[in-house]
N, C-alpha and C positions, 0 to 999 in steps of 0.2 A: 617822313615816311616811317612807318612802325614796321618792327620786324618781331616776332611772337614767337619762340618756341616754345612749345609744351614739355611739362620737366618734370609730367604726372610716373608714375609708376612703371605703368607698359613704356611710352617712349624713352625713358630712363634706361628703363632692360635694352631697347632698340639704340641707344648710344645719345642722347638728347646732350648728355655735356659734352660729350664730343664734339658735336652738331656747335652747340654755343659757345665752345671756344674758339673752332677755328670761325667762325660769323664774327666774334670778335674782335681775331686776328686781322681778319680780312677789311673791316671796317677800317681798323687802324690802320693796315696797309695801303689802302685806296685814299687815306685823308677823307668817308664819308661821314666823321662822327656828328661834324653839325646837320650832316642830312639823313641820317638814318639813325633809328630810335631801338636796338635790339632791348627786349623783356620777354620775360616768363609767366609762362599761365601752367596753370593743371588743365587734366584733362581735356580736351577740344572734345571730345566725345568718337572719335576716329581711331581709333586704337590698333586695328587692322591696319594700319595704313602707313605704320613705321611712325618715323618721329615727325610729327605735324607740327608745321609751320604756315604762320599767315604773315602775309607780305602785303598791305595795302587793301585788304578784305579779302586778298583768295587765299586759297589753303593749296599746300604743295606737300607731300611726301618726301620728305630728305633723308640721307645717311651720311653718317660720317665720310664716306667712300665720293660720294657725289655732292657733298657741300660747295666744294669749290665751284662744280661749274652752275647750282644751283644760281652762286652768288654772284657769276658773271651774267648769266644770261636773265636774270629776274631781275636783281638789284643793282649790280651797273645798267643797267640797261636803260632804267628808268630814272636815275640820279641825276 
């Protein structure tokens, strides 16, 4: 399973390392590193839309604020 955040400029300003650390954390904490693949792209072209991430081909709006439960409800969910 691939997990993408964007680490372009605008979501950069929106908290995007933010965003990839704790996705980090979390993977590590869950034991899902053999099954979840976190990387970085630039722009997604969605810039309005906070920091974009794509989980499995859809695209999702995250913040630092709401990563965690991003990462229960999307990426445990389907691991």
């Amino acid at each position: 399973m691939k997990l993408t955040v964007c680490i372009g400029s605008s979501c950069h300003i929106k908290g995007s390392r933010q965003v990839v650390e704790q996705l980090q954390r979390l993977i590590n904490e869950n034991n899902v590193a053999d099954k979840v693949t976190l990387s970085g792209a630039f722009c997604m072209g969605k810039c309005q839309q906070g920091v974009c991430v794509t989980f499995n081909d859809n695209f999702y709006s995250v913040t630092p604020a709401n990563v965690e439960a991003f990462f229960k409800n999307e990426v445990m969910a389907k691991v």
